[in-house]
N, C-alpha and C positions, 0 to 999 in steps of 0.2 A: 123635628125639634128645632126651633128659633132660642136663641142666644139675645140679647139685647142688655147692653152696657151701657153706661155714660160717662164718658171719660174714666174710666177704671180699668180694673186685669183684665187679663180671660184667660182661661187657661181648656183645650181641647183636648179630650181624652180617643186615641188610640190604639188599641191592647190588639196587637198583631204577635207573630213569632218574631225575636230580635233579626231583625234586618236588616234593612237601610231602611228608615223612614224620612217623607219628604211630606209637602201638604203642596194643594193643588189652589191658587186662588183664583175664584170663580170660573177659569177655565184652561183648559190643558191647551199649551204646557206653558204657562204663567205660576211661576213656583213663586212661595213665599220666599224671600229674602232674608238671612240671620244677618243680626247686627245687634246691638246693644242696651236694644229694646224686644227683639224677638227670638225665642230660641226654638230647637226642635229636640228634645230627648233621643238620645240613641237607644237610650235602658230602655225608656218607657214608651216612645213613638209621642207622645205628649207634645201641642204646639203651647208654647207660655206667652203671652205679650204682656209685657209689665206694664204697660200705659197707653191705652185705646187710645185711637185719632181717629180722625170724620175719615180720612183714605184705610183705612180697617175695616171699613163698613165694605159687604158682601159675602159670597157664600164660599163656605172653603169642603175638599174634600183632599181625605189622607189618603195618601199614596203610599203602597208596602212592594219595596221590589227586591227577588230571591238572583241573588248575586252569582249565585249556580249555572241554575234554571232560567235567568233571565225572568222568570214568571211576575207579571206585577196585579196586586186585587187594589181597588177603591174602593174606598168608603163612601156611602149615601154622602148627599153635600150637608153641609152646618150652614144655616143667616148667621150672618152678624148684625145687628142694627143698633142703631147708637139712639140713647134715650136722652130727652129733653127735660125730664123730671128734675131733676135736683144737680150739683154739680160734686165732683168728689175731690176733696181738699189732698192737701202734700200729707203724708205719710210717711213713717220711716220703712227700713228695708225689711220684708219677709222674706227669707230664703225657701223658695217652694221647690227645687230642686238640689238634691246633694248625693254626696254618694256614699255608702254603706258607711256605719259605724266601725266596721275592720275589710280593708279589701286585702285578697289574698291573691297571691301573681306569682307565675310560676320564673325562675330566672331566663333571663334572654328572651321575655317577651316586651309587648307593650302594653304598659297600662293607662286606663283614658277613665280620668274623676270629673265629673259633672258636678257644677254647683250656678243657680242662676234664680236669681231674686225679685219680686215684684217691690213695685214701690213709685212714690211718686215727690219728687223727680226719679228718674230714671236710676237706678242706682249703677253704679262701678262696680266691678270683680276685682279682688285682689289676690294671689296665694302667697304661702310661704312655708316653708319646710319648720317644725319648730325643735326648737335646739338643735337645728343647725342651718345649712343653706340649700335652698334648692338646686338639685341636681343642672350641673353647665346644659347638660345635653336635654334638658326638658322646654316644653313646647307649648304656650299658650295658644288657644283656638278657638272662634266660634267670639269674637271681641271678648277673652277672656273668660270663658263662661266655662272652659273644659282644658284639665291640665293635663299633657299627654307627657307621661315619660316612656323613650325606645330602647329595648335592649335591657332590660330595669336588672340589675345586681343588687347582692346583700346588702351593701352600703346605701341604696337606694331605701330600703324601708326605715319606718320611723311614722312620726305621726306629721297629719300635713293638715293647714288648715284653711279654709278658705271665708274671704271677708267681703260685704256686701253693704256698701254706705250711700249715703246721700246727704242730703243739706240738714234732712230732718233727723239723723239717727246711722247707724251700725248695726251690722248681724254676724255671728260671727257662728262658722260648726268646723268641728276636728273630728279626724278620721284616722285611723291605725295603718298604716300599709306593710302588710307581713308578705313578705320575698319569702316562697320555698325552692329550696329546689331536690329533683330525682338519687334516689342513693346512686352512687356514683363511685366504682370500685378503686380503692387505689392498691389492694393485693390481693392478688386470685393464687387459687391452690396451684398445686403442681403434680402430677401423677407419681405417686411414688412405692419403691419396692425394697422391702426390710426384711430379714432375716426373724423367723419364727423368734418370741421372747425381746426383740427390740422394742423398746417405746417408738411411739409417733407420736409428735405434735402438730397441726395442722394452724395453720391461722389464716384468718379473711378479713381484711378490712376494707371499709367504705366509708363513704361522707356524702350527707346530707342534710337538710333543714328541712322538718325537725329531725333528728340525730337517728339513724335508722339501727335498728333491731336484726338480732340473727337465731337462725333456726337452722337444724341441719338435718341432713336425710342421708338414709343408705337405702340405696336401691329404690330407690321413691319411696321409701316409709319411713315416719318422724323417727328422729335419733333420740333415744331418751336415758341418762346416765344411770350409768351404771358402776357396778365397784369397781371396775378395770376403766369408765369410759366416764371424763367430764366434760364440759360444755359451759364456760367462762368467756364475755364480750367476744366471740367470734374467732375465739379457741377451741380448737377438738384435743385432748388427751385421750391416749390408752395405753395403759400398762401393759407391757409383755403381749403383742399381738399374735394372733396365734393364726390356723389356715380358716380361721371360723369368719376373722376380723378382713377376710377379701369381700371387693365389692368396689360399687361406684356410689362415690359420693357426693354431697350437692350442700354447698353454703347459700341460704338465702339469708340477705339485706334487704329490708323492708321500713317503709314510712307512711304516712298516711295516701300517699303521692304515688307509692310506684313499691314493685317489688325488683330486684334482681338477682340473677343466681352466677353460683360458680362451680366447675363441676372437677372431677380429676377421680384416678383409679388406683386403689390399693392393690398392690400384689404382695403377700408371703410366700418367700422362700423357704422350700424345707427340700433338703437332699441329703445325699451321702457325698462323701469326699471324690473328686476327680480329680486329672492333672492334665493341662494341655499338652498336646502331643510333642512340642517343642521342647518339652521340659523332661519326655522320655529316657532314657539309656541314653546318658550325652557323656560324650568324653570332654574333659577340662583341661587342656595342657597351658601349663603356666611356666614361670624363672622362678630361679632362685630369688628368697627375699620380697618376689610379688605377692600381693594381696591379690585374695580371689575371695569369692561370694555364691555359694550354689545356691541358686533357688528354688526355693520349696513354695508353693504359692497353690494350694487345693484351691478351687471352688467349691462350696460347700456353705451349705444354711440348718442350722446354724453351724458359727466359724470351728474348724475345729480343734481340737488338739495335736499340739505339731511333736513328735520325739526324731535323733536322729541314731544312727548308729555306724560306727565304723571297723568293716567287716562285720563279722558275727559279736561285736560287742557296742555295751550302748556308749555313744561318745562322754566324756565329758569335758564341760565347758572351761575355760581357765581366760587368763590376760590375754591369747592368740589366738584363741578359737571360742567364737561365742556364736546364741543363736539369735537375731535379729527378731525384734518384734513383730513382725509379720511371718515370721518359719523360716526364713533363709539362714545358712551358716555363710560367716563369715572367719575366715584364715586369713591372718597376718604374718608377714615376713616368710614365709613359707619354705620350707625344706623338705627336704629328699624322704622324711619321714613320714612327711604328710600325702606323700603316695600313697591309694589303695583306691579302695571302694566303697563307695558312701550311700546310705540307704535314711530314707525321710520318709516316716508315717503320718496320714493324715486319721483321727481317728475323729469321730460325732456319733449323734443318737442313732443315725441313721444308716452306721455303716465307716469302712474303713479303704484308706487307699495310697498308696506309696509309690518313692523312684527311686530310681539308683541312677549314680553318677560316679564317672571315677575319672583322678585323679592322678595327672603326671606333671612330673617339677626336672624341669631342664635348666642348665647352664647357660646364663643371659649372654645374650648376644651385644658386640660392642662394634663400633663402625670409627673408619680413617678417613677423613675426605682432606685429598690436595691437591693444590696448595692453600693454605690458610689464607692470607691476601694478597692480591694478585693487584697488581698496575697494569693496564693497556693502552694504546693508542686510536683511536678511531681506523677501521680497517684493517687490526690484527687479529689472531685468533689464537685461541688456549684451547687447552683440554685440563677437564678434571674429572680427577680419580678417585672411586669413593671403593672401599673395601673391607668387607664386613667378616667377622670372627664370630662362628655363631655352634650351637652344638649341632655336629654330623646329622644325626637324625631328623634336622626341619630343614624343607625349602627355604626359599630367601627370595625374597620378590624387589628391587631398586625403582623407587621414586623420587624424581626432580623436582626443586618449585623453586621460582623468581619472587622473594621478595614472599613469599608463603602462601603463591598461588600454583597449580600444576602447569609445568611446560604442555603447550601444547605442538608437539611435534611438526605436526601438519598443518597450523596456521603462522609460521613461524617462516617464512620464506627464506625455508633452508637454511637457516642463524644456525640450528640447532639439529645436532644429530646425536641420538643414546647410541652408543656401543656398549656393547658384555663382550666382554674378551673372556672371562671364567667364570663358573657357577655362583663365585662367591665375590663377584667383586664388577664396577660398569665404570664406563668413564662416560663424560657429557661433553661432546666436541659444539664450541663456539665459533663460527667462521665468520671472516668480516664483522669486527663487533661491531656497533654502534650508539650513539651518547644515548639511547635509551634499555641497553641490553645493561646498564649496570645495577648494581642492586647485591643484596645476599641471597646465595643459591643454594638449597639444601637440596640434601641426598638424604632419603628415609629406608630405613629399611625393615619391611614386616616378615615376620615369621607365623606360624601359629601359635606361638607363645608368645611372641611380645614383639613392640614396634620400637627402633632406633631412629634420631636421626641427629643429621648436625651439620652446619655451615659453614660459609667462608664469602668475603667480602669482596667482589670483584668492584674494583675503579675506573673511571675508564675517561681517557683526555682525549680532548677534540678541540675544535675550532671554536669562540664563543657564542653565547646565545646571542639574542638579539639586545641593542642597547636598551632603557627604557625612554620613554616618552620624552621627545625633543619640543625643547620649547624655545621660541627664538623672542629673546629678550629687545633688544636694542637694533633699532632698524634706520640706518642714510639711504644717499641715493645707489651706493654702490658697494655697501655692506650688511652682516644681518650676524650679529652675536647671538649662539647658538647655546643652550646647557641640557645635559643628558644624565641619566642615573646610569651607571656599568650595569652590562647582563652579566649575566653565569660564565665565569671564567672556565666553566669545563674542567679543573684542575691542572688550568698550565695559564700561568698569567700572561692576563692583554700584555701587547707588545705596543698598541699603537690604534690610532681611531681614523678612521677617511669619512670627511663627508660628503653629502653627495646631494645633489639639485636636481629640481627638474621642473618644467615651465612649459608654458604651451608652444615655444619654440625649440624647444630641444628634443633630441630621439631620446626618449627615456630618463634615466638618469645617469646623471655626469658628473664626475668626480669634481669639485670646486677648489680654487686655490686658499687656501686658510693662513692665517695669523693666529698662532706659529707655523711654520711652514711644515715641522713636523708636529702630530700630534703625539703625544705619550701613554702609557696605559694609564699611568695612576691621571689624566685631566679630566675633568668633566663639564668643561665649555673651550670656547673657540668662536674664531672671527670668521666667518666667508669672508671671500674678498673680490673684486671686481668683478661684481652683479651689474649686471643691467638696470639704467635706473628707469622706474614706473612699470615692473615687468612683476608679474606675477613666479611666486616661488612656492612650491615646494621643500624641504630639506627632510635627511635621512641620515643616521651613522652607523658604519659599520666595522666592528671589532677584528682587530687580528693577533693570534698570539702564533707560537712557532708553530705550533701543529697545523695551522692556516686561519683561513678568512671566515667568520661565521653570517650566519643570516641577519641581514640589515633591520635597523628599528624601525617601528611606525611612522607614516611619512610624518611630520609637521603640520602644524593648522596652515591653509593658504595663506601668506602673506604676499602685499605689494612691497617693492622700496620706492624709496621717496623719489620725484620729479628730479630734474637735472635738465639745465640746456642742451639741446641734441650737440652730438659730437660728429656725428656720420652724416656726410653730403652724399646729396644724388650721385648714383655710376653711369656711365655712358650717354653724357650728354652728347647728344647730336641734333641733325635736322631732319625734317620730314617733307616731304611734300605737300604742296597745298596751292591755291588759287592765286591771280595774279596780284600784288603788292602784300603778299602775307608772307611774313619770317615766322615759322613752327619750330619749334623748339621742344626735343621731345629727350625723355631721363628713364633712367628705370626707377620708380618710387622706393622711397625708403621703408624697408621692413618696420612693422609695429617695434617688433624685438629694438628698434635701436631711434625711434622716436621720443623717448625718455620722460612723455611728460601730455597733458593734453593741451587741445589748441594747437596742436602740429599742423604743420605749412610748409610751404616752398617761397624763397625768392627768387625771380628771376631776374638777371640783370645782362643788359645788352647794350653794344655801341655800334656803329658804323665802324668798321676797319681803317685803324689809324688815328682815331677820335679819341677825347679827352674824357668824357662825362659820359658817365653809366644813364640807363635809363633801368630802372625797379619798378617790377611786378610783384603785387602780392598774387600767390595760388594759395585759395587757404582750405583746398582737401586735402587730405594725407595721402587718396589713395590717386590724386592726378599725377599724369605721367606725359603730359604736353600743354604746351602755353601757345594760342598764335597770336603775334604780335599784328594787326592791319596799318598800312599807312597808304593812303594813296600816291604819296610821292616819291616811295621807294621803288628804284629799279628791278624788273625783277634778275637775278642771280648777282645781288648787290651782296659783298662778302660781311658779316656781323662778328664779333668777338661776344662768345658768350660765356657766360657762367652762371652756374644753379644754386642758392645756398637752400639752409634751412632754419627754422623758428619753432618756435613752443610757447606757453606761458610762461615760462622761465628767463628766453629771451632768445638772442639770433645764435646761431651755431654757425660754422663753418660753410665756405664756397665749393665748389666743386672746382677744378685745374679749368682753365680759360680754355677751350675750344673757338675756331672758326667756321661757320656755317653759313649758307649762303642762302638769299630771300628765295621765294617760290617763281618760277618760269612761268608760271600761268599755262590758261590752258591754250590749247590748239587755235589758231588763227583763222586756217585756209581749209576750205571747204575741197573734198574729193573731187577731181576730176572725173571726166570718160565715164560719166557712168552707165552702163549699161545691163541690162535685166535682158535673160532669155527664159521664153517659156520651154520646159523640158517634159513634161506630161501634162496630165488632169491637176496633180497637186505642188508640182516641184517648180521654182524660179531659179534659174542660178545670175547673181548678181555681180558682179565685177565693176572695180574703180582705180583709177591712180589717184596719188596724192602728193604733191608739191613739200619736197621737203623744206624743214624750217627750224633756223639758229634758236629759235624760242617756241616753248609751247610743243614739244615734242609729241605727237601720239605715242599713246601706250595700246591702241587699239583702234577698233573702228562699232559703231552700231549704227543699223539699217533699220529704217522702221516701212513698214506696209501699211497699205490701206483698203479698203475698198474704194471703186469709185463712188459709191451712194454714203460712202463714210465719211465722218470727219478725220482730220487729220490728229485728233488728241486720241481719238480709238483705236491710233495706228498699234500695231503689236511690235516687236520688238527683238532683235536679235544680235548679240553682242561677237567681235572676235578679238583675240589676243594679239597682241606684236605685229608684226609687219606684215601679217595676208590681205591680199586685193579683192578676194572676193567669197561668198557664201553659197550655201544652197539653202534657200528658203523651202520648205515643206509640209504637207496638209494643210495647201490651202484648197479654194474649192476650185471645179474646173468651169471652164469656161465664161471664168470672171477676170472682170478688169481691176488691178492694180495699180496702185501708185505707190513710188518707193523714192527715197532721200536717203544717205550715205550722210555722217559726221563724224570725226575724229574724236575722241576722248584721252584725259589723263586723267592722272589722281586730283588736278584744278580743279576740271570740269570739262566738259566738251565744247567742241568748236561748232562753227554753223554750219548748217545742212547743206548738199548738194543742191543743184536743182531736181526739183524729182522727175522722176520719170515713167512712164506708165508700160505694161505689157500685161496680155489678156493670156490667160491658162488656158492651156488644150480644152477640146469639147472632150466629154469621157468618152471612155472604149466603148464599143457595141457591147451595149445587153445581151441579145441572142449568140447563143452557142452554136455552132456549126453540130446541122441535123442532117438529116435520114444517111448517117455514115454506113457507109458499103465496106466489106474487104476482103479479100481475096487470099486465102494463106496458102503459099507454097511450099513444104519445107520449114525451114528458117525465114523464110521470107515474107512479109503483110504487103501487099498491094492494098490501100486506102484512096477512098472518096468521099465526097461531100456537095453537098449542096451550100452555094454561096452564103455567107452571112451578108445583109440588106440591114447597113446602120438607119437608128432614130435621124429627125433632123436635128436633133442637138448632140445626138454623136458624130465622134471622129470616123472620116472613112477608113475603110478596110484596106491595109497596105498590102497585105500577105497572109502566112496562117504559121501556126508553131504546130508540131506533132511533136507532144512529150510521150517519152515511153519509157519503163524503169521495170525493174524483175519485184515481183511481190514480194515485201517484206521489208525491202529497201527504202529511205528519201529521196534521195537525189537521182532526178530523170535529166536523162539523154533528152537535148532539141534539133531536132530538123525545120528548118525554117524553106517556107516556098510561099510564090506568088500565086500558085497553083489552085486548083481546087481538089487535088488529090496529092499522093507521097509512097514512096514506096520505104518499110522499115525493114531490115535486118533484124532477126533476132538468135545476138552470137550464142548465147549459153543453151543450155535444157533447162526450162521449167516456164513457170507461168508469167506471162508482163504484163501489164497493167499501161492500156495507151489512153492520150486522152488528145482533143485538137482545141483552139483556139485561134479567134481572131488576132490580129495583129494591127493597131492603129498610129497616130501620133500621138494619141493621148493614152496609151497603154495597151498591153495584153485586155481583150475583150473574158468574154466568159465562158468557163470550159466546159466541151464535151462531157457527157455519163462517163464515166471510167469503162473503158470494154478489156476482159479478159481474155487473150487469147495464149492458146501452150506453144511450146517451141520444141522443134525436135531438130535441132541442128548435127548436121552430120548425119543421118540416116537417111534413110530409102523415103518417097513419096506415092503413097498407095493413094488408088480412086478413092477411097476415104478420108482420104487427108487434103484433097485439095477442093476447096470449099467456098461457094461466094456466101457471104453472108450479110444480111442489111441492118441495121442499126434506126428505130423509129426514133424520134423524139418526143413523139407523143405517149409512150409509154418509158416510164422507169427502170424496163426490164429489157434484155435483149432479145430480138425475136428471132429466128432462123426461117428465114420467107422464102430462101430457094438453095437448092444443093445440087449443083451440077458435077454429075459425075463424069470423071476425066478416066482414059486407062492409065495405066501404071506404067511409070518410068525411070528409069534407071538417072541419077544424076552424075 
């Protein structure tokens, strides 16, 4: 099927299942575009173009896609082709798309109204809500063509209309929008249980649009009235429910929208009279003049009839004795006559059932507690007596309370201890009281007939509370006006207030001097007085009256006080040591605590001894603690008159006392004498000097520097000595190198010049090889050892001699025999096992030792052909090997 317009509508028909509809042009996936000329129906799947153009022209096919399923069907393609016959003039608006005459929308959904017009010129979409305003929350879409309201409420429906204009004309359609919404319960039943012959009313209410309807059921089957049973707006009545009227019941609310239900279960009661077991054969002991109340209380349906009797007769009722609407007897004022034995019938349809209860009226019990008000002191201790008159025949039980809570004995850290001295009477010991042990302390006392009890006021003085919040008014440089609200005098008045400081100089806090010097009870301000100025404060007050000193108040906001010129000069001006034409000049710096201000400084002022005119140095750190003055033309231990002052932003402060100090000596002049370096092994030099002494320039010591000779002289290393020694041992350095060494004097100046240096080469090292194939011979106590020579490297030291160390196993320290030899003969004085070892001996050190050889000692005994043994020692193994045993015969020593 071909389509062919000219310049006119078109409108494509669609009829799919409500989907998403889209239109395909001439080919996938080239979608038509909506805008204010083309639209796409959601209702209908329908494409509209209200005013054909020459780009309209080709083939289009609808597209249906399942939002699910994903599934999408096409429709066969449509031509569009544009005709040249005739031309189609302006027209005004036809509305070809709108939406129902009434839509209906359920509450808190979305509703979406189409409305979209052919015409030429292209017409406009306009809406509007009529009498009243379109909803804030509503949504134009599609250029207008589709009014989307979300979430849509009752207030949302109303009639709405939508307008469709152009140059030539208007169109205009209205539409109804009816908002329902689901019944929606606002009272459900409640399960309930009623004695045979009571009425029931039941009621269920709900809300909906439209107004929803009710129906009731028992047992799933329609409820339909009856002479005992009506059914009014979602009311159930029944007269006199009987066991016929059990069952589960069910309220539905219902609208054209929805149904809901509500359910709940009828139970009747029908019994005979019971009594809980508690309500048994009770006995009732009461006082004289007490009210009592037996209770009679059956369960039973229906309720029943209550009678009562006392003894064998039926009671009756008067001004003192009535019977309460629920079956209980009540007795007023009660006396000795109203002892006996009480009997309550329950009677109903169903049967009958009674108690008995009886009746005893004793002589009220009265109670003494003393003493009546008591006064203490913080740290004393009372007793009181509480002692009660009660009739012979009841127990009596005594209970304490603070203030009319129970003492608790055992959380009370021992304050408190009950005593009973007699059945009928307890006292309550208070030890060491305390300002919170005071309060009203009752004594109660129960019987089986009845409870007493009664009080007394204990007081109790202490030291005072803490003051309130200190506030420091007016602040100089060496004052702070302080004002306080009084604590809790405790019941003994203030005597008197101390205040009390504390700053980051101070240990804690410290009592301060005040204006007035004393303070009074009844004041409640006060001056500090000779604060630190520029110092950081704290402040505190604390209360005392005669009973003592109480807990101090809250400390004060940090305050500073104000700046002030320093007042405190440097302590211990002196001199120091230093280089040649320098005067040092050294103090101990002034504490923060007492610099009063910022911009704190030092002046230093100095003369020549005997001289008229100061010379001044500003030092402008706080925390310097030496000045050195340079002049080249000062002698050195030229004498100076000194003095140190100090400054602030405030201004200059005070000097320090005039001191005499003398310029610096400089350093060392004259270079060590004699110096001489001996090599003493592979690593060791010892070096030795004299030195020229000298009026100036004293040594405080000496350093020696080494070198190699392939080194430079700045890679020398370095080794320092103190005071007057001539010489060092230089050590690890390497062996058989050549050194070069220089000697200089040193003070606190600087050092003096070097010696000339002078050179000495280190031992060659010890022989590497260990003395091998050792032999030895054991006699007794005795080791005859051998050895084969150790044969030094050529860059070792030759062999001088040899060490045999020998030690008892277990022990460090070995015994040495030294020989030029190649053998040794050892002693071995104790019993037990030794441990020998040998070694080269060179100039450049002990070479490297022997395997450890273990041999036993039997000193003091007999020597058997078994004991005497030559035995070899390889080197070439780790282990000792036994290569020959020459047996000897046995000899007596």
């Amino acid at each position: 099927m071909e389509y062919c317009f000219h310049n006119s509508f078109l409108l494509f028909f669609c009829f799919l299942l409500e989907i998403i509809y889209s239109w395909v042009f001439n080919e996938f996936p080239s979608f038509v575009a909506e805008d204010s000329r083309r639209f796409i129906s959601q209702e209908t799947g329908n494409l509209y173009i209200s005013k054909v153009q020459t780009s309209d022209v080709g083939s289009y096919i609808c597209l249906v896609k399942n939002t699910v399923t994903n599934a999408r069907v096409l429709s066969p393609p449509t031509p569009l082709t544009l005709r040249n016959d005739g031309v189609m003039g302006e027209y005004e608006p036809k509305i070809e798309v709108h939406f129902p005459y009434t839509v209906t929308a359920a509450k808190g959904t979305t509703v979406k109204m189409e409305c979209f017009a052919l015409g030429n010129p292209v017409p406009t979409i306009s809406w509007r809500k009529v009498n009243g305003h379109n909803p804030s929350k509503a949504r134009l879409r599609k250029s207008q063509a589709v009014l989307e309201i979300p979430n849509v409420q009752l207030e949302d429906a109303g009639m709405y209309e939508c307008k469709a204009e152009n140059s030539r004309g208007r169109n205009v359609f209205r539409g109804q929008l009816q908002v329902y919404t689901y019944p929606h319960w606002v009272e459900k039943l409640n399960d309930t249980q009623l004695d045979s012959g009571d009425p029931l009313r039941w009621e269920c209410k709900a809300t909906g649009k439209p107004r929803p309807t009710y129906r009731w059921l028992k047992n799933g089957v329609p409820l339909w009235p009856q002479s005992r049973i009506e059914m009014v707006n979602g009311i159930l009545l029944i007269n006199s429910v009987n066991v016929s009227d059990t069952g589960m019941y069910q309220c539905l609310a219902e609208n054209k929208y929805g149904t809901i239900y509500a359910s709940a279960e009828l139970k009747i009661l029908a019994s005979a009279p019971t009594f809980p077991l508690n309500q048994m054969r009770k006995t009732i002991i009461i006082t004289k003049g007490q009210e009592v109340v037996i209770e009679c209380k059956p369960q039973a349906s229906p309720k029943p009839t209550i009678t009562w009797k006392k003894g064998d007769k039926a009671l009756r009722e008067s001004k003192r004795i009535t019977i309460l609407p629920h079956g209980s007897l009540r007795i007023l004022n009660a006396s000795k006559s109203d002892e006996g034995r009480y009997l309550c019938q329950g009677v109903n349809v169903f049967g009958s059932a009674e108690i008995i209860a009886s009746v005893s009226v004793k002589e009220p019990t009265r109670i003494e507690l003393t003493p009546k008000k008591i006064e203490l002191t913080v740290g004393e201790s009372i007793v009181l007596s509480c002692k009660a008159l009660h009739d012979s025949t009841l127990d009596v039980t005594f209970y304490w309370t603070l203030n009319g809570q129970p003492i608790d004995f055992d959380k009370e850290g021992g304050h408190f201890e009950s005593i009973k001295a007699q059945a009928s009477s307890a006292d309550l010991m208070i030890r060491n009281i305390l300002l919170m042990h005071a309060g009203r302390y009752g004594c109660r006392v129960q019987t089986a007939a009845d409870t007493v009890s009664d009080e007394t006021e204990l007081l109790v003085r202490g030291p005072p509370g803490p003051p309130g919040v200190v506030i420091v008014e007016e602040i100089t440089d060496t004052t702070a006006t302080l004002s306080w609200s009084p604590g809790a005098d405790n019941h003994s008045p203030i005597s008197l207030y101390n205040l009390q400081a504390r700053s980051p100089f101070s240990l804690g806090w410290q009592t301060v001097k005040t204006v007035p010097d004393v303070i009074s009870g009844d004041m409640e301000s006060a001056m500090a007085v000779e604060l630190n100025p520029w110092v950081e404060y704290e402040f505190r007050v604390v209360a005392t009256n005669k009973i003592g000193t109480g807990d101090p108040s809250a400390p004060s906001r940090l305050i500073r006080t104000n700046e002030a010129v320093p007042k405190t000069p440097p302590a211990n001006v002196s001199g120091r040591s230093g280089r040649r034409h320098e005067l040092v000049i050294a103090w101990e710096p002034v504490s923060e605590e007492f610099q009063n201000g910022e911009g704190f400084g030092y002046i230093v002022a100095f003369r020549p001894n005997g001289t008229r005119g100061w010379k001044e140095k500003m030092v402008t750190s706080s925390d310097a603690s030496k000045f050195i003055y340079r002049d080249e033309s000062v002698p050195p231990l030229t004498p100076f008159e000194v003095k140190v002052g100090v400054y602030n932003n405030k201004g200059d402060g005070p000097f320090s006392p005039m001191v005499v100090i003398c310029s610096a000596e400089g350093e060392p002049t004259a270079a060590p004498i004699d110096v001489k370096a001996t090599s003493l092994s592979v690593s060791e030099i010892l070096v030795a000097w004299k030195h020229i002494k000298e009026s100036l320039g004293r040594p405080q010591g000496f350093e020696v520097g080494y070198w190699k000779d392939m080194e430079q002289e700045e890679a020398a290393g370095k080794v320092k000595t103190e005071g007057n020694e001539s010489s060092v041992l230089l050590t690890g350095l390497e062996g058989n190198t050549l050194y070069h060494l220089t000697v200089r004097a040193y003070n606190a100046a600087g050092y003096g010049p070097p010696s000339t240096a002078v050179r000495v080469t280190t031992k060659k090292s010890p022989p590497s090889q260990a003395p091998s194939n050792i032999m030895w011979i054991q006699d007794g106590s005795q080791v005859s050892l051998g050895w084969e020579p150790v044969r030094p490297l050529a860059n070792e030291s030759d062999v001088m001699g040899y060490k045999v160390l020998f030690r008892q196993e277990g022990q460090s320290n070995s015994q040495v025999i030294e020989t030029q030899k190649t053998s040794a003969v050892v002693l071995l004085p104790d019993v037990g096992v030794y441990i020998i070892e040998v070694c080269a001996v060179s100039e450049g050190g002990d070479g490297t030792t022997s395997p450890q050889i273990r041999v036993p000692s039997f000193a003091g005994g007999k020597v058997t052909s078994a004991q005497t043994t030559l035995h070899v020692f390889s080197t070439s193994s780790s282990s000792v090997t036994l290569l020959l045993a020459l047996m000897v015969p046995s000899t007596s020593w």
